[in-house]
Each structure stands twice: as C-alpha cells, then as structure tokens.
C-alpha positions in Angstrom: -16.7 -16.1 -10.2 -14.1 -15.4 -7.5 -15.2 -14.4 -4.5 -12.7 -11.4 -2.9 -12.9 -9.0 0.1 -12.1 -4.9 -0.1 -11.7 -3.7 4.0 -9.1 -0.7 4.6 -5.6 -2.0 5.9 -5.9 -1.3 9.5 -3.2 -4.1 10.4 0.8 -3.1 10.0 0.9 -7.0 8.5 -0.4 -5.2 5.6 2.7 -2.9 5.1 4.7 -5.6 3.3 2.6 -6.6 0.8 1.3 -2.9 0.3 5.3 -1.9 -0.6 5.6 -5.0 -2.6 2.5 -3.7 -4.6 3.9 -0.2 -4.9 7.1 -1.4 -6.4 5.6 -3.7 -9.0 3.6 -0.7 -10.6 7.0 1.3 -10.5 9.0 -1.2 -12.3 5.9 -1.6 -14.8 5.8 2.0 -15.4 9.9 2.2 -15.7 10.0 4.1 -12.4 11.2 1.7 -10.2 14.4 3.9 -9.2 12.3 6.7 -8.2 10.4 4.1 -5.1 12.6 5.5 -1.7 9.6 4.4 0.2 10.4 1.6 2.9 7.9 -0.6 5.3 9.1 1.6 8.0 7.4 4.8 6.3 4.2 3.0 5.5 3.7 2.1 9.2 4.5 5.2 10.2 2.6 7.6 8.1 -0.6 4.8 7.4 -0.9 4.1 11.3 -0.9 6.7 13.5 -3.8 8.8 15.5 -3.6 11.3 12.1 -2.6 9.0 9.0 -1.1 11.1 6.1 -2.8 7.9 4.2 -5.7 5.9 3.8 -5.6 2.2 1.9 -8.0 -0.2 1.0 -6.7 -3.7 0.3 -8.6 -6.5 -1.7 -7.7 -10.1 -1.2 -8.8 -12.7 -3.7 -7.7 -16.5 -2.7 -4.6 -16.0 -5.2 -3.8 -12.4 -5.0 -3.8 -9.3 -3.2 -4.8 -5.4 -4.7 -4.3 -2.2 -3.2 -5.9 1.5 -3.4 -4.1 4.3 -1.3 -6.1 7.4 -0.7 -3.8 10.3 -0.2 -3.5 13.5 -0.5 0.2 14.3 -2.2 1.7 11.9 0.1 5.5 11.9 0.2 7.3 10.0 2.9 10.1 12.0 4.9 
C-alpha cells in the first residue's frame, strides 16, 4: 500500500501544482475554456491574513491531489 501525506497548502510552492490540478479536471469535464484563474490569484486569495480559500494537498511518491474548501470562490 502506498504511503501519502494530506497537510493544508500553507506554502505558495503549492500554487503551481494546485492550478495545474484545477485545469486537468476542467479539460476532463470539457470546461477547460471557462479556467481564467492564474498562480497569481491562488496566492493572492489562498495566502493572505483572511484567505477567501482553504486547500488541503495530498502527496503520494508519484502524484499529487488537491481539495479546496471554499465558499463560492471566484477570483477578481
């Protein structure tokens, strides 16, 4: 059995693969045009004082999962 890790994203290295992980869901659910979201806005809105978002991120030693807990989050 693998062994994997869930701890929130509290690093802005995270922003990257969190985005990545957004657009692959959008292209799977034929969406991908609708994704206006950028890096930028995830560290902006994630890591502040008063984040507009919470995510937790699970690494395995070959992949990486996301969960983002929001509230009707739309950037900007």
């Amino acid at each position: 059995m693998a062994k994997f890790v869930i701890r929130q994203a509290v690093t802005t290295n995270n922003c990257s693969d969190i985005l990545r992980l957004i657009k692959e869901l959008a292209k799977y659910e034929y969406v991908e045009e609708q994704i206006i979201l950028t890096e930028e806005d995830l560290l902006e809105d994630g890591f502040r004082e008063s984040p507009f978002y919470h995510c937790l991120v699970a690494k395995l030693p070959t992949a990486v999962w996301y969960s983002l807990l929001l509230l009707g989050y739309k950037p900007a």
